[in-house]
DRENDREN-971929 format. One line per 8 residues: number of its first residue (from 1); their letters; for each residue x, y, z of N, C-alpha, C, CB. Coordinates in nm, 4 decimals. Last residue first. Glycine has a CB too. Layout:
NUM = A = X:Y:Z:X:Y:Z:X:Y:Z:X:Y:Z  ...
! end
This chain:
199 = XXXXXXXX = -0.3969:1.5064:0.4876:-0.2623:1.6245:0.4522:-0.2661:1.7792:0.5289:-0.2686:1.6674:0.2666  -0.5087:1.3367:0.7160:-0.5526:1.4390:0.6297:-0.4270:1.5186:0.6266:-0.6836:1.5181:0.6777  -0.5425:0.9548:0.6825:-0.4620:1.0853:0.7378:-0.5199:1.1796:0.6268:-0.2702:1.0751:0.7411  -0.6415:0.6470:0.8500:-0.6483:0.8004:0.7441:-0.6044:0.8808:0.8161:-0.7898:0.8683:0.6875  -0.5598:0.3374:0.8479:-0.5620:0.4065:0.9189:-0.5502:0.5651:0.7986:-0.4556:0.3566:1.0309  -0.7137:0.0219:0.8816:-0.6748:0.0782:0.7872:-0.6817:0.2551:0.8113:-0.7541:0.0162:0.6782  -0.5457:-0.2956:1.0826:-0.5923:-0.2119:1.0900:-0.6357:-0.1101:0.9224:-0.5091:-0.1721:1.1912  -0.4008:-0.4437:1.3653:-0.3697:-0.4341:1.2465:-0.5291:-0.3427:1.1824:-0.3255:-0.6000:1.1881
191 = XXXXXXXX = -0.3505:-0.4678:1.6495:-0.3011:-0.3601:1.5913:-0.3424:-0.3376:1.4436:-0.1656:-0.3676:1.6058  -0.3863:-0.7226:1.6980:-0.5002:-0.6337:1.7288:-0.5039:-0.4893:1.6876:-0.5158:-0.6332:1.8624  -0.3131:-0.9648:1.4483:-0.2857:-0.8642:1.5701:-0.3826:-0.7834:1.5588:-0.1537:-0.7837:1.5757  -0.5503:-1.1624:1.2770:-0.4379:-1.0841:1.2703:-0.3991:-1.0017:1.4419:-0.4764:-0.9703:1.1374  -0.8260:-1.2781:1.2648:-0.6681:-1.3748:1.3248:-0.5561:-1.3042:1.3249:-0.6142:-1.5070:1.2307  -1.0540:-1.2139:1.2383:-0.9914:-1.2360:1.1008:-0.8076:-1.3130:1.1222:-0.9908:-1.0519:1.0155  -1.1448:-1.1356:1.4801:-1.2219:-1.2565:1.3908:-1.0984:-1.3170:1.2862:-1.3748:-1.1812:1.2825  -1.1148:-0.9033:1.5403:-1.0542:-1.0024:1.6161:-1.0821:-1.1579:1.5214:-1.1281:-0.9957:1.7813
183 = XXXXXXXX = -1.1542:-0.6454:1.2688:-1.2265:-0.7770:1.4294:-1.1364:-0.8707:1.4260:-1.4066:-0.8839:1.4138  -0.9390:-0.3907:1.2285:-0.9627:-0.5030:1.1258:-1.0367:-0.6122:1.2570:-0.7847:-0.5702:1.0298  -1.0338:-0.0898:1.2371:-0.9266:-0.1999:1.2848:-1.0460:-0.3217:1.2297:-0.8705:-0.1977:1.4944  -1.0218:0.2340:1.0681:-1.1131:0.1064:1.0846:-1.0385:-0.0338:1.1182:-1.1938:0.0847:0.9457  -1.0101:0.5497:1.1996:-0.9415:0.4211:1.1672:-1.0403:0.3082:1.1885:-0.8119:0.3990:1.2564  -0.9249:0.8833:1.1014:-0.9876:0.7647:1.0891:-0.9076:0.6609:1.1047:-1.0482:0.7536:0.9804  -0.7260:1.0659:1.1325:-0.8604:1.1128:1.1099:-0.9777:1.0324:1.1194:-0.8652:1.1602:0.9970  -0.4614:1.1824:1.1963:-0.5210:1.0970:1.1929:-0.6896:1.1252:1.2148:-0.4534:1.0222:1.2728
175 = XXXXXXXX = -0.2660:1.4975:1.0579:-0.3756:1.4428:1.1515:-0.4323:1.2984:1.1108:-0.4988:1.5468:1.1525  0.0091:1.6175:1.0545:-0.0320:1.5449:0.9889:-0.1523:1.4992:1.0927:0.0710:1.4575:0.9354  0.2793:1.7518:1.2047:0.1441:1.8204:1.1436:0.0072:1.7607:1.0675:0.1930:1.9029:1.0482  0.4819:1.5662:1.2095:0.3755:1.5561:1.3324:0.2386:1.6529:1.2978:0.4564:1.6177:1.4889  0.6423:1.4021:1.0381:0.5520:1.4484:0.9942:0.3962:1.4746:1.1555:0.5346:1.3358:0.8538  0.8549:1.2470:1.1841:0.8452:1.3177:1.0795:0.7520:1.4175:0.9979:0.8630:1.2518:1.0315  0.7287:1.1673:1.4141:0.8701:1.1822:1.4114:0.8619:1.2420:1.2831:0.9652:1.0525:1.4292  0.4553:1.0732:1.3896:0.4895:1.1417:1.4518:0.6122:1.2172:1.4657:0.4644:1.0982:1.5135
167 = XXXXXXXX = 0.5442:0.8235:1.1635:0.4695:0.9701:1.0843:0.4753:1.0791:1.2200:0.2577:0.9380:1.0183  0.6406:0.6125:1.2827:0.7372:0.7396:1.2150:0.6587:0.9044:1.1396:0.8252:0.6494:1.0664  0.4794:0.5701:1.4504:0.5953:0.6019:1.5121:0.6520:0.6993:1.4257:0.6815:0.4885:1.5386  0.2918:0.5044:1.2572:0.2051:0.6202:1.3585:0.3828:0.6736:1.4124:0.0550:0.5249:1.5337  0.3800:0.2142:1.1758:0.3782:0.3454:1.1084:0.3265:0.4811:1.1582:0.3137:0.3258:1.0052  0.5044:0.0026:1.3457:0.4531:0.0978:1.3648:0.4372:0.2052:1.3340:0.4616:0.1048:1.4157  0.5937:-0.3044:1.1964:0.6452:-0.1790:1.1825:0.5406:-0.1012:1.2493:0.6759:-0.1382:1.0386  0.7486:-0.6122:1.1241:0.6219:-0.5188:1.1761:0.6391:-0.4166:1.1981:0.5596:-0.5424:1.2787
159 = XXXXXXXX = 0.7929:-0.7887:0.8495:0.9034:-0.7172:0.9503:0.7722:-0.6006:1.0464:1.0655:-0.6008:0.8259  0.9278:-1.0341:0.6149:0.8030:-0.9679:0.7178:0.8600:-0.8961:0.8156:0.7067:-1.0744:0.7975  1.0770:-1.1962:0.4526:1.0161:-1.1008:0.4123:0.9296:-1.0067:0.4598:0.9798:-1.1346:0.3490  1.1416:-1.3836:0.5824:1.1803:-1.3170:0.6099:1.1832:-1.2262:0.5513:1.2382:-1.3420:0.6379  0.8225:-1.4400:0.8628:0.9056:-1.4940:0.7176:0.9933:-1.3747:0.6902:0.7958:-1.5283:0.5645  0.9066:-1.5131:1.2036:0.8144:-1.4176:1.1300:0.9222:-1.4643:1.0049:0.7933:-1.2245:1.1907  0.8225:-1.5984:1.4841:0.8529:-1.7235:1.3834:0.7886:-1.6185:1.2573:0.7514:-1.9114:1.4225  0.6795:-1.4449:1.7059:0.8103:-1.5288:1.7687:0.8766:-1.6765:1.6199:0.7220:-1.6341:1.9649
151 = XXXXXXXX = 0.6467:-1.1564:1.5638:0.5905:-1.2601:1.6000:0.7530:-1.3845:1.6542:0.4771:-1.3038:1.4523  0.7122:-0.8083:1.6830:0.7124:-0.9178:1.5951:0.6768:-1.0712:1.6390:0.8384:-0.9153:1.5443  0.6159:-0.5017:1.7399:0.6271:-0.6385:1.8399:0.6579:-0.7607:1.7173:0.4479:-0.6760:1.9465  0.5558:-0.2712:1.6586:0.7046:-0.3012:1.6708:0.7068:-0.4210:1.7062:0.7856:-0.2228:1.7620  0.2250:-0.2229:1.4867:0.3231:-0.2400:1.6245:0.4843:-0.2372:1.5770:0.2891:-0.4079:1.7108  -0.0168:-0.1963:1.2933:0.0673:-0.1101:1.3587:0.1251:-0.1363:1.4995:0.0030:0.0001:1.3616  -0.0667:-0.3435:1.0082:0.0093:-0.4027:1.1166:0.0450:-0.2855:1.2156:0.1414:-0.4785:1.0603  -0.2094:-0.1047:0.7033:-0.0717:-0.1703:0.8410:-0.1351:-0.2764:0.9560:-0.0003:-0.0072:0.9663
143 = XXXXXXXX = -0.2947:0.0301:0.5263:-0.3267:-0.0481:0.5875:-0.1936:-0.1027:0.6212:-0.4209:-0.1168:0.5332  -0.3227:0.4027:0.5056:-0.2504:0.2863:0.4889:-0.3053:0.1505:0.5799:-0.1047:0.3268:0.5245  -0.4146:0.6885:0.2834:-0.4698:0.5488:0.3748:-0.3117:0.4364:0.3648:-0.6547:0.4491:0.2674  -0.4003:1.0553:0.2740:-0.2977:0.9067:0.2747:-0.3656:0.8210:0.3671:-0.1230:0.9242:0.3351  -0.5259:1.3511:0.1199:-0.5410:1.2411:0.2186:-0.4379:1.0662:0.2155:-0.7078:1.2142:0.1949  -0.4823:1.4917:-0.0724:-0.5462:1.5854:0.0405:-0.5288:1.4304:0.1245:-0.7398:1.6796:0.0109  -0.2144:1.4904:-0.2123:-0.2764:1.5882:-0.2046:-0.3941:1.6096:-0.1268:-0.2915:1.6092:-0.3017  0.0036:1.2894:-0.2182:-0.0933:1.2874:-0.1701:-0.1558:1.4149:-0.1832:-0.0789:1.2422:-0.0630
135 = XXXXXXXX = 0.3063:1.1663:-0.1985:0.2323:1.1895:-0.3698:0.0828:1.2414:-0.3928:0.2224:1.0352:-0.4525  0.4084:1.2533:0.0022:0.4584:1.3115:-0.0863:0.3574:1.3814:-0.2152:0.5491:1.2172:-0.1215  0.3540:1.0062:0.1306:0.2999:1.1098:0.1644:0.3029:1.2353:0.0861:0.3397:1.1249:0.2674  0.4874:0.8156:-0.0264:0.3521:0.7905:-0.0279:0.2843:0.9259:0.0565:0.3231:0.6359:0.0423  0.7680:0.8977:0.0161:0.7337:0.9223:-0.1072:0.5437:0.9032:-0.0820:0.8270:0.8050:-0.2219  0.8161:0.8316:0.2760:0.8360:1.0097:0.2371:0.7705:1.0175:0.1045:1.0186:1.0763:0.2177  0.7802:0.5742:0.2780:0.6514:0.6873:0.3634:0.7066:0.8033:0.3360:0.6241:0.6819:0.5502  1.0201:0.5287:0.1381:0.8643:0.4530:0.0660:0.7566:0.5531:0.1511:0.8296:0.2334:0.1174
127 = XXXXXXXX = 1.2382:0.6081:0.2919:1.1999:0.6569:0.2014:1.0790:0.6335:0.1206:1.2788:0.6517:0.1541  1.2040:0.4158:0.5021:1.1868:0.6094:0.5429:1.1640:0.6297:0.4210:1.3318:0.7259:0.6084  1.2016:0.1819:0.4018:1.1068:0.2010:0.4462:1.0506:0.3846:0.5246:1.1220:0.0839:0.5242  1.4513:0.2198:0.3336:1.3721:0.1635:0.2023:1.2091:0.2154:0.2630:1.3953:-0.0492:0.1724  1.6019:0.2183:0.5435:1.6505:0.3143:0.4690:1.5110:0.3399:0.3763:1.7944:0.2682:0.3915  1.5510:-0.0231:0.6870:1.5158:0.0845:0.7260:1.4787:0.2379:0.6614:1.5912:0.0843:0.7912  1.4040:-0.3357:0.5160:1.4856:-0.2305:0.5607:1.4575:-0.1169:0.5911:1.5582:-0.2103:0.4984  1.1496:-0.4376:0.5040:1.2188:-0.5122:0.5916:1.3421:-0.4229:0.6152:1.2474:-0.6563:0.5389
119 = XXXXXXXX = 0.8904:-0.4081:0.3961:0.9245:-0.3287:0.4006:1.0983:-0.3641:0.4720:0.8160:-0.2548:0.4520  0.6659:-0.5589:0.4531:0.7232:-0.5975:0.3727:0.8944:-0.5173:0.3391:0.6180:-0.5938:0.2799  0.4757:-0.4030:0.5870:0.4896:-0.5106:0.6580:0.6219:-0.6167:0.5815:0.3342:-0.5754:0.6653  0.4080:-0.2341:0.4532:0.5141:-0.1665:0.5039:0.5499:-0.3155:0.5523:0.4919:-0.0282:0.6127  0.2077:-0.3325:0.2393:0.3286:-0.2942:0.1889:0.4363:-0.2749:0.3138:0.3056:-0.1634:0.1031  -0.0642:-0.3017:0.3160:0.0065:-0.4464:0.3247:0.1367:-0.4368:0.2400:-0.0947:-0.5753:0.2618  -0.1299:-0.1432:0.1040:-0.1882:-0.1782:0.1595:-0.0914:-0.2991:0.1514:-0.3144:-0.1613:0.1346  -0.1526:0.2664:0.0522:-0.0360:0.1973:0.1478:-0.1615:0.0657:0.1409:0.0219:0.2944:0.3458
111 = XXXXXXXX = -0.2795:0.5651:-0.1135:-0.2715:0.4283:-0.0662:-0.1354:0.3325:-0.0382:-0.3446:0.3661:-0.1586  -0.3387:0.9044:-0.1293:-0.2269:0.7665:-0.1697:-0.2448:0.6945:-0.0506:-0.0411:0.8004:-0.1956  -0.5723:1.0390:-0.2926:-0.5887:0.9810:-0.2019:-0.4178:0.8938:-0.2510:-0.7531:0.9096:-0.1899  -0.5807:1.2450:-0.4849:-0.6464:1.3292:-0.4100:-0.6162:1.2306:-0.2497:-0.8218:1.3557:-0.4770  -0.2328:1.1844:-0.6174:-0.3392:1.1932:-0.6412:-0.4205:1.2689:-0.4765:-0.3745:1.0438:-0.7010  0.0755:1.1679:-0.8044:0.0317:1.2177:-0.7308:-0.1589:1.1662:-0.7141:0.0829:1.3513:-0.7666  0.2259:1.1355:-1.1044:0.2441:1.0502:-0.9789:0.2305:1.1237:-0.8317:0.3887:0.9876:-0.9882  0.2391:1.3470:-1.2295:0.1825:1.2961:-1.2799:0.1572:1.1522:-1.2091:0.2274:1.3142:-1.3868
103 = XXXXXXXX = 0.4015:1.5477:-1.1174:0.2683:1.5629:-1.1124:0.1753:1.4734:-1.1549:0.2441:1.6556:-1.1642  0.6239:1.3425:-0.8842:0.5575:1.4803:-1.0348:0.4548:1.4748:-1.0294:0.5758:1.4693:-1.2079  0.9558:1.2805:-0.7629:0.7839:1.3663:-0.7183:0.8189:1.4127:-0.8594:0.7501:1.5223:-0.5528  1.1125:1.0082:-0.8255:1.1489:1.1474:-0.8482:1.0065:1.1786:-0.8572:1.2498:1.1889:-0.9784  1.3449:0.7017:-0.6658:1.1972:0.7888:-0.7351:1.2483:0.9501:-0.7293:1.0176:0.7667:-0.6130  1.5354:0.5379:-0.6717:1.5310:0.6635:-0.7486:1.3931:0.7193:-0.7878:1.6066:0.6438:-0.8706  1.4367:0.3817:-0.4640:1.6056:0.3867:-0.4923:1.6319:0.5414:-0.5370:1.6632:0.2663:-0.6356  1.2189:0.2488:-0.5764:1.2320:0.2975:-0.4480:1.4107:0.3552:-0.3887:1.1692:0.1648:-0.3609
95 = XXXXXXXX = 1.0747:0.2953:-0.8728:1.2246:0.2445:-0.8607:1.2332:0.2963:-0.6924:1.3587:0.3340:-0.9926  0.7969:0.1265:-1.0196:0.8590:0.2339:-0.9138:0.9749:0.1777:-0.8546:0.7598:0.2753:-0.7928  0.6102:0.1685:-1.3065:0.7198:0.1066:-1.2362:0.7971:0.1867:-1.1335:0.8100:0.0621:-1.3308  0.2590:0.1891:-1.3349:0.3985:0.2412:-1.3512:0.5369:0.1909:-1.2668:0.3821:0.3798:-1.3232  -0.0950:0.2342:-1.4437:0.0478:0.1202:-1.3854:0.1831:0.2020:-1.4191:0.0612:-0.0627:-1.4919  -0.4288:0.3212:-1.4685:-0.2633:0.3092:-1.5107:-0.1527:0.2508:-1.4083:-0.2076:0.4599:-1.5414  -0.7839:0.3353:-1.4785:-0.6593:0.2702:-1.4464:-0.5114:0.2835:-1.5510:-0.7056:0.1225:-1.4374  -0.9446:0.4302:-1.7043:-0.9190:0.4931:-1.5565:-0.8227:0.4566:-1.5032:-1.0074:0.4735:-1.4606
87 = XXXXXXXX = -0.9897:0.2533:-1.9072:-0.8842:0.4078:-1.8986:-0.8907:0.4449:-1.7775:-0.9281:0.5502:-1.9879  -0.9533:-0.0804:-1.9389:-1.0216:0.0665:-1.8451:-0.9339:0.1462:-1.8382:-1.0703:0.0561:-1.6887  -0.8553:-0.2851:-2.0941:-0.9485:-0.2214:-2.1141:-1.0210:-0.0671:-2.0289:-1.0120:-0.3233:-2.1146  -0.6524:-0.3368:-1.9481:-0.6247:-0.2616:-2.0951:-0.7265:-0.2326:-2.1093:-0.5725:-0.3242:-2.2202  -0.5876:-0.4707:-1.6952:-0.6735:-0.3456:-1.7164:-0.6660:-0.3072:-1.8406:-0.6404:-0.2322:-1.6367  -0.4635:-0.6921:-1.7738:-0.5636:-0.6969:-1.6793:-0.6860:-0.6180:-1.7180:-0.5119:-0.6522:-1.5551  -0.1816:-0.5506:-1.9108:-0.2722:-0.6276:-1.9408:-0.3997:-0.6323:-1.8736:-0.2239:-0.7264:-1.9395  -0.0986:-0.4657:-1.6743:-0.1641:-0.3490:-1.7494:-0.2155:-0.4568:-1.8339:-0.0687:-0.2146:-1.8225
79 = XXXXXXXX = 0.0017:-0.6289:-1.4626:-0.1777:-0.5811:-1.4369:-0.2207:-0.4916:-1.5459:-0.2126:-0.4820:-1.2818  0.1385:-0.7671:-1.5881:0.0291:-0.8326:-1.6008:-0.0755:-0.7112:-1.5563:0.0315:-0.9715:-1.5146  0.3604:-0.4915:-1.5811:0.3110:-0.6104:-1.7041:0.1837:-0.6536:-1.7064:0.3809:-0.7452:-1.6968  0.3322:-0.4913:-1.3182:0.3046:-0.3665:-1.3800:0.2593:-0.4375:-1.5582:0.4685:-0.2449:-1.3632  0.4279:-0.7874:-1.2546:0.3645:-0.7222:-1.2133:0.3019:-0.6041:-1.2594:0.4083:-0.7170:-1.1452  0.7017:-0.7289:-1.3988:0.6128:-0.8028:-1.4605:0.4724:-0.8112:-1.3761:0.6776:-0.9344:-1.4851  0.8769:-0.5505:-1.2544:0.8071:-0.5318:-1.3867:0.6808:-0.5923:-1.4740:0.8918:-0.5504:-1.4530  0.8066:-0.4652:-0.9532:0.8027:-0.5586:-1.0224:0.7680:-0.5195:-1.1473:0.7354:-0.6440:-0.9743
71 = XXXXXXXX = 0.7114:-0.2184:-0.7717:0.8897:-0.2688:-0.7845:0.8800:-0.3780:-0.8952:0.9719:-0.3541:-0.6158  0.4314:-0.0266:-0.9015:0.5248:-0.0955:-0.8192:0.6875:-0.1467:-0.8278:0.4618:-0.1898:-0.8052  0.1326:0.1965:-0.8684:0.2777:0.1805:-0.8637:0.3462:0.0422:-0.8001:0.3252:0.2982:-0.7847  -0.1262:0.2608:-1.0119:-0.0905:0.1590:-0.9524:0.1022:0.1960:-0.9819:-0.1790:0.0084:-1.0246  -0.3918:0.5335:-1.0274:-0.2544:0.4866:-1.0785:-0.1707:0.3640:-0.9749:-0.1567:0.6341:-1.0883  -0.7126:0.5929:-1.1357:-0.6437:0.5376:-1.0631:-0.4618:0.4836:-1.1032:-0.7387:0.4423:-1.0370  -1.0232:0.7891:-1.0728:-0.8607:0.7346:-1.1362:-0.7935:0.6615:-1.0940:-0.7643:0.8080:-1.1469  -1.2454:0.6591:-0.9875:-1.2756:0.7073:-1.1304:-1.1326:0.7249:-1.1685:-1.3739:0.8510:-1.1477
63 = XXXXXXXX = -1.3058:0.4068:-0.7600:-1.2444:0.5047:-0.7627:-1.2410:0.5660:-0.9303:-1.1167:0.4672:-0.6936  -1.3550:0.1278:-0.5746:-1.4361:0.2024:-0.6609:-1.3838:0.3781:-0.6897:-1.5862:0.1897:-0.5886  -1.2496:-0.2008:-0.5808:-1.1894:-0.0440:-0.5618:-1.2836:0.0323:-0.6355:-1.0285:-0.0117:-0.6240  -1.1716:-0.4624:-0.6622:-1.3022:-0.3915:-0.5583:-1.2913:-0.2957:-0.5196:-1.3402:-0.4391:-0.4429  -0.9588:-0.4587:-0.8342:-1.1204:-0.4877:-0.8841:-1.2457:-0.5075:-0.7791:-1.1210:-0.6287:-0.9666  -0.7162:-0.4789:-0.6216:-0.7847:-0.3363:-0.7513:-0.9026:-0.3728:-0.7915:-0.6989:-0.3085:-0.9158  -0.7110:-0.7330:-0.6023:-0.7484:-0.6025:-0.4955:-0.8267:-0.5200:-0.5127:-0.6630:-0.5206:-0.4671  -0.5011:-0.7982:-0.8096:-0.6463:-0.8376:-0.7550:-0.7145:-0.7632:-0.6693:-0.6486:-0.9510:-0.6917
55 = XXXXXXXX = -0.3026:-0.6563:-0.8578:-0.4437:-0.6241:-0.9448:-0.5298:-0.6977:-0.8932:-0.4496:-0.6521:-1.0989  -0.0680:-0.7032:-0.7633:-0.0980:-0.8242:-0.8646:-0.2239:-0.8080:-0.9390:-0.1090:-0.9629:-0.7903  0.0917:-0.4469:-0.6738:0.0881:-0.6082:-0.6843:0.0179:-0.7089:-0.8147:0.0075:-0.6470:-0.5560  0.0826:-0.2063:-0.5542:-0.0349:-0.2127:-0.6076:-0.0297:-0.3677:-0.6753:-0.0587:-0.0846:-0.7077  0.2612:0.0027:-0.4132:0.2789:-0.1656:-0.4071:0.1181:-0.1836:-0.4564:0.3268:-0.2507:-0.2174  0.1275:0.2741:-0.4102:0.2462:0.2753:-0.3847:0.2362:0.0885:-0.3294:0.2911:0.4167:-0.2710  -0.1620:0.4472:-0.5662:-0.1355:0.2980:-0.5079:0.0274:0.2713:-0.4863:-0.1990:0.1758:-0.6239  -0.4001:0.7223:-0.6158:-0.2241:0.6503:-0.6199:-0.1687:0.5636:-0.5050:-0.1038:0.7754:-0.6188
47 = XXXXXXXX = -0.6541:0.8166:-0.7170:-0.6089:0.6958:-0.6430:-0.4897:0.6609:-0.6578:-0.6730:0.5907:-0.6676  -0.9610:1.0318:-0.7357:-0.8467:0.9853:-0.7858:-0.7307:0.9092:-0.6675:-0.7903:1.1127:-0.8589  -1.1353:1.1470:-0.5787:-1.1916:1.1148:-0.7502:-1.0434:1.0641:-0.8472:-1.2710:1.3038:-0.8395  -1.3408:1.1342:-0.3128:-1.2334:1.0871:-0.3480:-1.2515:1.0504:-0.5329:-1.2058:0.9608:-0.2401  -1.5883:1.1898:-0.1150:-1.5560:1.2165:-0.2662:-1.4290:1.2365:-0.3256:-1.6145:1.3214:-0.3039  -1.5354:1.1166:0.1126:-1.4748:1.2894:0.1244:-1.4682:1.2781:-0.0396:-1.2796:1.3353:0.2305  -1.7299:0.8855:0.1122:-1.7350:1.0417:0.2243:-1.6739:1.1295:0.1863:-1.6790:1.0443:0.3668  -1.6205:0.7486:-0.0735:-1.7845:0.7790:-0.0705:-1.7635:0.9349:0.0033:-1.8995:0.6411:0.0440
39 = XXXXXXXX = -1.3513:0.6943:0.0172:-1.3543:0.7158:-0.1071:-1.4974:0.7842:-0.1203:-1.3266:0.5876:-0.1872  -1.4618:0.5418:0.2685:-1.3661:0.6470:0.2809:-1.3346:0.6974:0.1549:-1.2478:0.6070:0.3472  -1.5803:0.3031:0.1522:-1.6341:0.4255:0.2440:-1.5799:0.5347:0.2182:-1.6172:0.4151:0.3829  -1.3974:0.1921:0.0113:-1.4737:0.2531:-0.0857:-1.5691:0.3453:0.0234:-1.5564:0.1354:-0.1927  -1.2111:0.1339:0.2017:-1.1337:0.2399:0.1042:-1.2794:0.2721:0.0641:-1.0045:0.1817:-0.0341  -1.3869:-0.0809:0.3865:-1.3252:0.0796:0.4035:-1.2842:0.1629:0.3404:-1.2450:0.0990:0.4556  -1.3905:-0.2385:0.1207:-1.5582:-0.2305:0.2151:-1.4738:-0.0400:0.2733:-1.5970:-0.4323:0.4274  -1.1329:-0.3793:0.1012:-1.1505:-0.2505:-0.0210:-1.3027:-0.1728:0.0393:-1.1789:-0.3339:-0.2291
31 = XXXXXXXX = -1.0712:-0.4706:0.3503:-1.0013:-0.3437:0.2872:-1.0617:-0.2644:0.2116:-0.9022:-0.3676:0.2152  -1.2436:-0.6763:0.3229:-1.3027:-0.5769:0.4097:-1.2123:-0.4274:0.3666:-1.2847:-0.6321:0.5861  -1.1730:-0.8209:0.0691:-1.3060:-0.7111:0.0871:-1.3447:-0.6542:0.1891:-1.4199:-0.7546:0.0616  -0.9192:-0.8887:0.1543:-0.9592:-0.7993:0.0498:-1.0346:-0.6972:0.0505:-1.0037:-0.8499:-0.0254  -0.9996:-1.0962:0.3998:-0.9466:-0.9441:0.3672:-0.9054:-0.8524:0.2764:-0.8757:-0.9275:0.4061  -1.1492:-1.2904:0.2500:-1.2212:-1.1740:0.3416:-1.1518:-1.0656:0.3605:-1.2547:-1.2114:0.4759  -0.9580:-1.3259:-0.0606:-1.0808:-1.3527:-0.0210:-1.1384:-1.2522:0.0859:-1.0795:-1.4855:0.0244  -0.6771:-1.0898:-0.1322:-0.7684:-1.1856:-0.1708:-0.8745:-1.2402:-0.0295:-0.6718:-1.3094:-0.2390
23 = XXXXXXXX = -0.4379:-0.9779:-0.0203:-0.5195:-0.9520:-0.1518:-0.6162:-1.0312:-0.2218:-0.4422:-0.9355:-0.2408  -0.3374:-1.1520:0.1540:-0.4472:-1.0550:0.2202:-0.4761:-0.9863:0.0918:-0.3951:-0.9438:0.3549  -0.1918:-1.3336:0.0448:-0.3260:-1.4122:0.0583:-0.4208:-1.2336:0.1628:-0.2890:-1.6278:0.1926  -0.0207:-1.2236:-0.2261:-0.0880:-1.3227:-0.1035:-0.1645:-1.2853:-0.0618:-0.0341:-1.3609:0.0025  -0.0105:-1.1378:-0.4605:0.0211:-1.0765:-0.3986:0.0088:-1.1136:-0.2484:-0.0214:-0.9895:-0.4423  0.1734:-1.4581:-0.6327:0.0804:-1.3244:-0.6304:0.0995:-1.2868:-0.5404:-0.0523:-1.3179:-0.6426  0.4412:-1.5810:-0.8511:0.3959:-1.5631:-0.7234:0.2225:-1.4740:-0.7722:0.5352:-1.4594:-0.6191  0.5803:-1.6000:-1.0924:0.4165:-1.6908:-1.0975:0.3386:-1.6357:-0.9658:0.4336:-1.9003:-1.0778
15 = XXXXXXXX = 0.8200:-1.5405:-1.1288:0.8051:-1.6714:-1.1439:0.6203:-1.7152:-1.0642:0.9612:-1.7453:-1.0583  0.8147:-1.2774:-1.1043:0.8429:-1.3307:-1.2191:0.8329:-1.4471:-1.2364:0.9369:-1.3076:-1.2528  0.7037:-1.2131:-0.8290:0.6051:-1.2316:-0.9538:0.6758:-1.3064:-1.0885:0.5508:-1.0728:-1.0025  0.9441:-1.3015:-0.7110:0.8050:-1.3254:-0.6594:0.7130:-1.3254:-0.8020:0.7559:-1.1957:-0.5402  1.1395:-1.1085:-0.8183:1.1639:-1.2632:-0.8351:1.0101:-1.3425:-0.8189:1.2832:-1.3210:-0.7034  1.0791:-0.8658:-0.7186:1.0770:-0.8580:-0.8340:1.0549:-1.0800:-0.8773:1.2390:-0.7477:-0.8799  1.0597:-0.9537:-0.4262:0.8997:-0.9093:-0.4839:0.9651:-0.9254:-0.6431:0.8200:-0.7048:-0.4286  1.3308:-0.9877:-0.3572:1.2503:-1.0586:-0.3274:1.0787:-1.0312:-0.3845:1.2786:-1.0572:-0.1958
7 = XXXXXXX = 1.4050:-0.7514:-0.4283:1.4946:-0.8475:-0.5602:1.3794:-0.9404:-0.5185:1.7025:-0.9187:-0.5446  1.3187:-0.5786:-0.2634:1.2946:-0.5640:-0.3925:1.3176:-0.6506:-0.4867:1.3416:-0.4784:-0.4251  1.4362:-0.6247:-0.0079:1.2975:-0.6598:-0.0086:1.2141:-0.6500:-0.2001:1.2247:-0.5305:0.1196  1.7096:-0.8129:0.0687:1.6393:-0.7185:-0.0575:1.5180:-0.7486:-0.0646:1.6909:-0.7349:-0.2044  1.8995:-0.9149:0.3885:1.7822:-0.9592:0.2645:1.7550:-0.8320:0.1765:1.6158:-1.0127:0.3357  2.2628:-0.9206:0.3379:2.1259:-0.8963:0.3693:2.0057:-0.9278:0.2555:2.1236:-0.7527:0.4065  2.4229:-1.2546:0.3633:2.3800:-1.1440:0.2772:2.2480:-1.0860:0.3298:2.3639:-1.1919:0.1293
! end
């Protein structure tokens, strides 16, 4: 049976999972150290999150809106709990099957972090970068893995992807604008990275 990268995240949280381990301790905060640059410089005043997980992340994010999208109900569950107290923050369930563009699932910045790497089908993964570019109005960050090369023992929820491949192929009007690669320090490929685009 093929794998379901969706049944595999919905099951993940329902039984306790989190968002692992790059939503948490040094690479967290170097992620969120670049989003809140890159949020500072072009005065970024709103935030749509396409796999927004478990909310840990989210509490080093300095942004005045913010909407968290994901595949897990109970995920969207706990983190609106989490956040009940901050109106800035909202949560919404995203059907990658049947999404539908609005206005109300859009912002100035859409975020990608440690989602495509997860991404394991083809179909799932054209349509998740048509929708995260979609929902963007002046700028799209994604943090990626950017190769094709896979590791010689990868889980099978992992799949490496070179997101620059498909945004050239689809979207070649699109400028890269920034990129902050993640030091050699942190043990990931050299590719890996948090890369801006200007709509």
């Amino acid at each position: 049976m093929e794998f379901d990268s969706v049944e595999y995240w919905k099951k993940r949280y329902a039984t306790g999972g989190n968002s692992g381990s790059g939503s948490y301790g040094g690479l967290a905060e170097y992620k969120a150290a670049s989003l809140n640059r890159f949020i500072a410089d072009h005065k970024i005043e709103s935030i749509v999150e396409f796999g927004s997980g478990d909310g840990n992340q989210l509490g080093l994010i300095n942004i005045s809106k913010y909407l968290g999208l994901d595949v897990s109900p109970d995920a969207i569950a706990n983190t609106g709990k989490m956040y009940e107290h901050d109106q800035s923050k909202s949560f919404l369930l995203y059907d990658p099957d049947n999404f539908q563009l609005s206005p109300e699932v859009s912002a100035q910045l859409a975020i990608s972090m440690d989602v495509i790497l997860h991404l394991t089908e083809d179909e799932r993964f054209d349509g998740y970068m048509q929708n995260l570019f979609a929902s963007a109005t002046r700028f799209v960050g994604i943090f990626n893995t950017a190769t094709e090369t896979q590791l010689a023992t990868m889980a099978k929820h992992n799949r490496f992807r070179d997101h620059r491949v498909w945004i050239s192929s689809k979207l070649p009007e699109v400028k890269e604008i920034r990129v902050d690669m993640l030091p050699e320090s942190y043990g990931y490929p050299a590719e890996t990275g948090f890369f801006y685009y200007e709509i």
